[in-house]
C-alpha positions as CSV (number, residue, x, y, z in Angstrom):
1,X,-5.6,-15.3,-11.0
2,X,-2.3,-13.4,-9.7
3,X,-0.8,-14.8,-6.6
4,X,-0.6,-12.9,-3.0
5,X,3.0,-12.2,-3.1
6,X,4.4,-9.9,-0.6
7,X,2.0,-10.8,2.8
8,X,4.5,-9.1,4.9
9,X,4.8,-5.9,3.2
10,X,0.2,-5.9,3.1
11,X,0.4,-6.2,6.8
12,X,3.4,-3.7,7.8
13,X,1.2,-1.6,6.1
14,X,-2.1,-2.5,7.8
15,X,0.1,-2.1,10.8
16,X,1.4,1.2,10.3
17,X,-2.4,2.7,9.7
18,X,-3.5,0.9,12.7
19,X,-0.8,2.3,14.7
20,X,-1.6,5.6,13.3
21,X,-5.4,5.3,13.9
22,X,-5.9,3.9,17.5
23,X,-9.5,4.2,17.3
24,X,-9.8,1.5,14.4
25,X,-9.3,-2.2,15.2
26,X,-9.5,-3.6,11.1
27,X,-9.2,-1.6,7.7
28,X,-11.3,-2.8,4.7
29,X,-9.2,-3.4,1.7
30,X,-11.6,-1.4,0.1
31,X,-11.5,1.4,2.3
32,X,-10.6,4.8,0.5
33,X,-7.3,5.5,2.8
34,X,-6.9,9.1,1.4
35,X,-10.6,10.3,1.6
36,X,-11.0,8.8,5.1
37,X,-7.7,10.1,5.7
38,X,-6.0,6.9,7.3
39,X,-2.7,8.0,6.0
40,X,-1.3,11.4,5.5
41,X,1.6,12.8,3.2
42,X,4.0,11.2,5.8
43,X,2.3,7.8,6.3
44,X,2.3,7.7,2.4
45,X,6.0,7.9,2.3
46,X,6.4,5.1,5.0
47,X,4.0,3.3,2.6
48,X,6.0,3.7,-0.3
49,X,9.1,2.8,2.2
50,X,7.3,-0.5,2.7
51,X,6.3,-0.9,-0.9
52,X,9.5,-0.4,-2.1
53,X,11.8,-2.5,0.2
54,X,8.9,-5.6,-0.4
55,X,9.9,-4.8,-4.1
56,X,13.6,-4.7,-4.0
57,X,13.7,-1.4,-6.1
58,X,12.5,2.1,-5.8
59,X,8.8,3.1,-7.2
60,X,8.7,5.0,-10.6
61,X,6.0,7.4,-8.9
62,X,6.1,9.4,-12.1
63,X,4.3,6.2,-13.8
64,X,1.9,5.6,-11.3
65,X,-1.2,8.2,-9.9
66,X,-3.1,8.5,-6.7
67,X,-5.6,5.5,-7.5
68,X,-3.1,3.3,-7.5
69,X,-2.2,4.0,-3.7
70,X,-6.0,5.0,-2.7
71,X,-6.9,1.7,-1.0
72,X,-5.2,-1.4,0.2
73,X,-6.7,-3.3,-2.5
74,X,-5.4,-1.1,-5.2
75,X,-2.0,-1.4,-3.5
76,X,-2.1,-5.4,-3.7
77,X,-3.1,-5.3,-7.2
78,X,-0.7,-2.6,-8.5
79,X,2.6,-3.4,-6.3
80,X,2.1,-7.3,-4.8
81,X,0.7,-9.4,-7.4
82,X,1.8,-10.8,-10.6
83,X,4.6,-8.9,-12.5
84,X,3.3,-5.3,-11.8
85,X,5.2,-4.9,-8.9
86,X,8.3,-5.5,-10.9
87,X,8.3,-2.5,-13.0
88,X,6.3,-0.4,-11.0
């Protein structure tokens, strides 16, 4: 099983949609973010931000598509567990 490796970079990002929807107190990692529209084109860029300063190294988005952004779940497994995140 891959390891939980950027914690602070998951919640910065939790953060950031909870500061951006006031009405929600929790988001489920399984939550579609784009559908329900908890982050717009400009929260996905301060996503990415987040992702890629966790990372050490910018985002190849050309190698990547929407799914792998759509939920928090799909962001743990494709940027902050075992060596994905590395060449990402």
């Amino acid at each position: 099983m891959a390891t939980h490796a950027f914690p602070e970079a998951e919640t910065a990002i939790v953060a950031l949609i909870l500061e951006n929807n006031p009405e929600l107190t929790t988001v489920d990692p399984s939550e579609d973010l784009i559908e329900s529209r908890l982050i717009d084109s400009l929260q996905f860029v301060e996503v990415l931000s987040i992702i890629e300063d966790a990372i050490g190294h910018e985002v190849d988005v050309s190698r990547l598509t929407v799914d792998d952004f759509r939920s928090l779940d799909a962001i743990t497994r494709t940027f902050f567990t075992s060596d994905i995140g590395a060449s990402a």
